[in-house]
N, C-alpha and C positions, 0 to 999 in steps of 0.2 A: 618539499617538506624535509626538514632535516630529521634523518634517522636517530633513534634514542638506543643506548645500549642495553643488553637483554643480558640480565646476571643468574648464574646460580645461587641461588638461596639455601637451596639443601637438597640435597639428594642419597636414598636410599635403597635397601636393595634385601631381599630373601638371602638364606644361605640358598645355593643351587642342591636340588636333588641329582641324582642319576635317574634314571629310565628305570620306569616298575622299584626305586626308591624311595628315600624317605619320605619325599612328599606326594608318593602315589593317590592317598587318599586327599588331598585337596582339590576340588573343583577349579580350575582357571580362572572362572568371576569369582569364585569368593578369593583366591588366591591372591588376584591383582585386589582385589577389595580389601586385602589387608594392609597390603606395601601402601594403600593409597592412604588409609586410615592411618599409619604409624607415620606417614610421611606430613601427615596435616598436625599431629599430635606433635612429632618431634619441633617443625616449625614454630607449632602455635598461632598460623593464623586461621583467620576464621575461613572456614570453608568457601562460605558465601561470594565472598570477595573472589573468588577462583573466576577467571570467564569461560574457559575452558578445559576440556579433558582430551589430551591428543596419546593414543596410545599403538603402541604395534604389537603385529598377533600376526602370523605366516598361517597358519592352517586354518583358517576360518570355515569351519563346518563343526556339526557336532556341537560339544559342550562348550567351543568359541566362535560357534556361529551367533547370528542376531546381534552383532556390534557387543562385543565382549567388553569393550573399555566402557560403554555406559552401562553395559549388566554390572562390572566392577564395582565401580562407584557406586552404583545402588546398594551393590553388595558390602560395602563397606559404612553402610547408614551414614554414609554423605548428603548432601543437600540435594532433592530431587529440581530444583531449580537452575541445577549447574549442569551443561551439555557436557558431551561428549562423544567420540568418534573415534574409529578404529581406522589406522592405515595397513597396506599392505605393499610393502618394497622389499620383499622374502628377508632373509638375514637384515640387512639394515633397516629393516621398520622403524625401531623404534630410534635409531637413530634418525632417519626422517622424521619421524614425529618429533626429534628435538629442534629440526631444521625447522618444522613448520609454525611450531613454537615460539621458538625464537624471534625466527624472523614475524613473526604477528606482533613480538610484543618491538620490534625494531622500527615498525613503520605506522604506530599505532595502532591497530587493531585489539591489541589486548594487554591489559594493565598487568595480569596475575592468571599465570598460565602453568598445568601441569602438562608435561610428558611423561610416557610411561610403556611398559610393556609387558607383555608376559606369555607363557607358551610351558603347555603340560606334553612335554611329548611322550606321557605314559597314557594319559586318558585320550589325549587326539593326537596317533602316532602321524609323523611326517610323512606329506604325501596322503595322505586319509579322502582330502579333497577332491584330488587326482583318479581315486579307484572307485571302480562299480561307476554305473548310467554315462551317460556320456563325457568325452575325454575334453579337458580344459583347450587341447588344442587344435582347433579348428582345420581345416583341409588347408587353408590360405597359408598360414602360418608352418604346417608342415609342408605345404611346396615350396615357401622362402627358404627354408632352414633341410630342401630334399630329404625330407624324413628322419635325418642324424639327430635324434633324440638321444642323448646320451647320462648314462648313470652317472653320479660327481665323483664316486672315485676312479672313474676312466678319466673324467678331468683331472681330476689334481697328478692321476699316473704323466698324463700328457702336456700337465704345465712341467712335471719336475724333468722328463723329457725334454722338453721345450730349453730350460734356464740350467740343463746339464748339473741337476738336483740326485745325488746319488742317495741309496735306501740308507746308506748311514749316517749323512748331512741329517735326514729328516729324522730318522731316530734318536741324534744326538741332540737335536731340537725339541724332539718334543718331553727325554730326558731333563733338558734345564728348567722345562715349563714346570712338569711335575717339581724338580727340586727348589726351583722359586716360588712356586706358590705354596708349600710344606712350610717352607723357612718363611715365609710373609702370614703366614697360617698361623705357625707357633708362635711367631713374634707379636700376633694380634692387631699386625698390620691392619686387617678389615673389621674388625670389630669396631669401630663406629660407621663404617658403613654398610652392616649387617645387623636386619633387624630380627630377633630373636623369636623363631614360629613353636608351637605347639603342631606336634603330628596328631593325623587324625589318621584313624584305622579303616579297610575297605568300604565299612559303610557309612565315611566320612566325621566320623562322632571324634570330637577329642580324648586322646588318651593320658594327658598329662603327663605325657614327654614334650620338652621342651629341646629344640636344635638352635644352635647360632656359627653352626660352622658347615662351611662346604662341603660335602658327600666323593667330591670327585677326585683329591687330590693321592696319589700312593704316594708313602712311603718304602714301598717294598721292589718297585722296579729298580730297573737294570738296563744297560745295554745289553746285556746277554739276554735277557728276560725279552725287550723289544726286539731284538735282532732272530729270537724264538718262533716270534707270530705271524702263520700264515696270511696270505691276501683277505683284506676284510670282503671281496667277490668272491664269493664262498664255490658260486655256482658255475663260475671262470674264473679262474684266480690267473691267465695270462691276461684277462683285461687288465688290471692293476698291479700285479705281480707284486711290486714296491709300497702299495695304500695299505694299511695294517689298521686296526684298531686302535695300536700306540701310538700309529702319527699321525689318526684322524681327531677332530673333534667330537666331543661325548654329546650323546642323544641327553638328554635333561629337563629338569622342571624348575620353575623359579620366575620370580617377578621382580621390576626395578622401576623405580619412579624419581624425578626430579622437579622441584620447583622452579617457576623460571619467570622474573620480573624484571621491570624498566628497572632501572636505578632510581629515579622517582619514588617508585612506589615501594619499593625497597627501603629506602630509608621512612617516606611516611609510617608504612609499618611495623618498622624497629626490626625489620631482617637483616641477618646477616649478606654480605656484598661477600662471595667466594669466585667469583670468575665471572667472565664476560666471553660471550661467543665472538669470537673473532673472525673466522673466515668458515667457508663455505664451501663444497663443489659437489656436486654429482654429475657423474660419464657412466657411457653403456659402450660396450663393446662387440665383441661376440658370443649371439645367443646360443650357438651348440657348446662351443669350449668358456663355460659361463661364467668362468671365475677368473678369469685375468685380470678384470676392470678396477681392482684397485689399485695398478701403476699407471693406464693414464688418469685416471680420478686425481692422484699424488703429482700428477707434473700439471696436472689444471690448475688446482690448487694454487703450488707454488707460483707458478706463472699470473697468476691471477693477484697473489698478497704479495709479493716480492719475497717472499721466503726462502729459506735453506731450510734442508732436513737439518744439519748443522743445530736450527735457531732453537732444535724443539729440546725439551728437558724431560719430557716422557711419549713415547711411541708405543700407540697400541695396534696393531694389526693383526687383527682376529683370523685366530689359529683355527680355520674351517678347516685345513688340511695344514698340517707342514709344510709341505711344497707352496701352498700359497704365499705362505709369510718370508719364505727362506727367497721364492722369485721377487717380491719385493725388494727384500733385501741385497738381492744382488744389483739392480739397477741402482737404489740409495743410497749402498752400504752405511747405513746407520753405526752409532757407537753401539756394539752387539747389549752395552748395559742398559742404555735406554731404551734397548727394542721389548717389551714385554715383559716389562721388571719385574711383574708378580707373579708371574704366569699368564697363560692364556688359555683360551677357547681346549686343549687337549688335557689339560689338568681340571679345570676350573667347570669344566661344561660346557654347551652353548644353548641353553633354551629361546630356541631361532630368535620370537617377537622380540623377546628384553634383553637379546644381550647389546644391543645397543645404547643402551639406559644405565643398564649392569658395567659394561667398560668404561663408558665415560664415568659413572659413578667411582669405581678403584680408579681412575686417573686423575681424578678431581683430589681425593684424598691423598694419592701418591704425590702430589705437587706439594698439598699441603705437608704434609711432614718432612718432607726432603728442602723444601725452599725451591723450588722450580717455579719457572715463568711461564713458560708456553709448554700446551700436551695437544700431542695432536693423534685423531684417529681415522683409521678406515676400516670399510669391511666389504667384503665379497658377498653376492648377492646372486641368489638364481638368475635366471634369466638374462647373466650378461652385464651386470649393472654394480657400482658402488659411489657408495656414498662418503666424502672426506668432511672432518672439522676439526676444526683447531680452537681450543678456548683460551685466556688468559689467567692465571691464577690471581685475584686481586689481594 
């Protein structure tokens, strides 16, 4: 069977709250219930037609437990006729969920397909799933990995260790994040792919405030100001000595959704043709030191499509830690403009399920306005794991 191509049709995205901000009072199903609703509205197709709902959620307990992406969709007075289903691949969820997407609508399986994500880390804080009654892992799994369960910012301390990452490299990185995403901010860079929410107060009611701008980016840092801030290991600050708050990625609330059809059906339906998924990869590496797996992810990849870093025209490498992005980039060395043009995951947020939906959504748009061909992404993933893709801009 010859494969058909799987296009973006349109994809949108929440502003990101912070943690116990603006979008505290939002419930995670009605939350993604919105992004889905404005994302079917902005389209204008018919619901119906959807075959599926592929969405990513990392804490699945609590108020995103019971398959959050079909509470969504209910919550968003969708068509109770149209399924849906929740993945979980920690951080890049919901970029899996665009892989599986994708490739459904690639081999046939599905005509007219959403991906999606989202993740309240105010109301179900990270790790929620993990504490009280019995522990996620098992005797077996802690005598493969001899007990070395380790907190992430002792990783990222002992990636930047690892790729000879000094506390100033990471600080000066996560400086341009904040000052690229300010100036893509004012410039109104995201404003069509930010759909504009109503906040709702503690006991969820709307207050007729309306937001369309992201929560996380400052204007008022500094190098002096990040070179200021203690280890974000409060409780041992020689575990990470160097991981700060400034070079870590922000805890956050926020949801992203993208449509995603054959070209076939794309054009029957009078949608717009914005990209075509191009390639593919997921690698796992090591499960104690669990964020390294985005540089073999990136050589599979290329090895796999005949690629150069060279070929890409936007590079997004989600800013879990500085040191993540910066060890990428030392193996790659990327052109430093196209590595995170807008910012990333330490200005911008990273509400775990959607930012995978959420990056590729500002990358998709970033082609668009710039004239770029190929954007390619990865992300770092608990447990050892990442996910890479690369789209085409049509």
């Amino acid at each position: 069977m010859e494969l058909r191509d799987a296009v973006i049709c349109e994809a949108v995205r929440t502003p990101v709250g912070k943690r116990n901000g603006m979008l505290r009072g939002w419930h995670p199903a009605d939350l993604l219930g919105y992004v889905l609703e404005r994302l079917v509205d902005r389209s204008g197709v018919d619901p119906e037609r959807v075959d599926d709902v592929i969405g990513g959620n990392v804490t699945q307990c609590a108020e995103q437990g019971c398959n959050v992406t079909r509470n969504g969709w209910v919550s968003g007075g969708l068509p109770w006729t149209v399924p849906a289903t929740t993945v979980d691949r920690q951080c890049g969820s919901s970029q899996q969920a665009m892989h599986f997407a994708a490739q459904g609508v690639m081999c046939g399986s599905y005509d007219l397909v959403i991906a999606c994500g989202v993740e309240s880390m105010t109301r179900v804080p990270m790790s929620m799933n993990a504490w009280g009654g019995e522990s996620p892992f098992g005797p077996g799994f802690l005598d493969a990995i001899d007990g070395r369960l380790k907190v992430q910012f002792e990783v990222a301390q002992e990636i930047a260790r690892r790729w000879d990452i000094t506390r100033e490299e990471m600080d000066a990185f996560a400086l341009a994040s904040h000052e690229r995403a300010v100036a893509a901010s004012d410039a109104g860079a995201f404003e069509r792919e930010i759909v504009p929410i109503e906040l709702r107060d503690d006991e969820q009611k709307p207050t007729g405030e309306w937001v369309a701008r992201d929560e996380g980016p400052r204007t008022d840092t500094s190098a002096e100001r990040l070179a200021s801030l203690p280890s974000a290991v409060d409780w041992d600050p020689e575990l990470a000595p160097d991981i700060t708050a400034g070079n870590s990625s922000q805890m956050s609330d926020g949801a992203a959704a993208m449509l995603i059809a054959s070209r076939e059906t794309a054009a029957e339906l009078g949608l717009p043709v914005r990209a075509r998924f191009s390639h593919f990869a997921v690698a796992a590496e090591d499960a104690v030191w669990m964020l390294t797996a985005p540089n073999p992810c990136t050589r599979k990849l290329l090895a796999r499509s005949h690629m150069k870093v060279g070929d890409f025209d936007a590079i997004e490498v989600n800013e879990a830690f500085a040191s993540v992005a910066l060890a990428w980039a030392r193996e790659f060395a990327p052109e430093p403009e196209r590595l995170n043009p807008r910012g990333g995951a330490i200005a911008l947020g990273h509400p775990l399920g959607a930012s995978g939906v959420k990056l590729m959504t500002t990358m998709l748009h970033y082609l668009e306005d710039t004239g770029g061909r190929f954007g390619f992404q990865v992300m770092c993933e608990g447990g050892g794991q990442a996910n890479a893709t690369v789209i085409e801009r049509l």
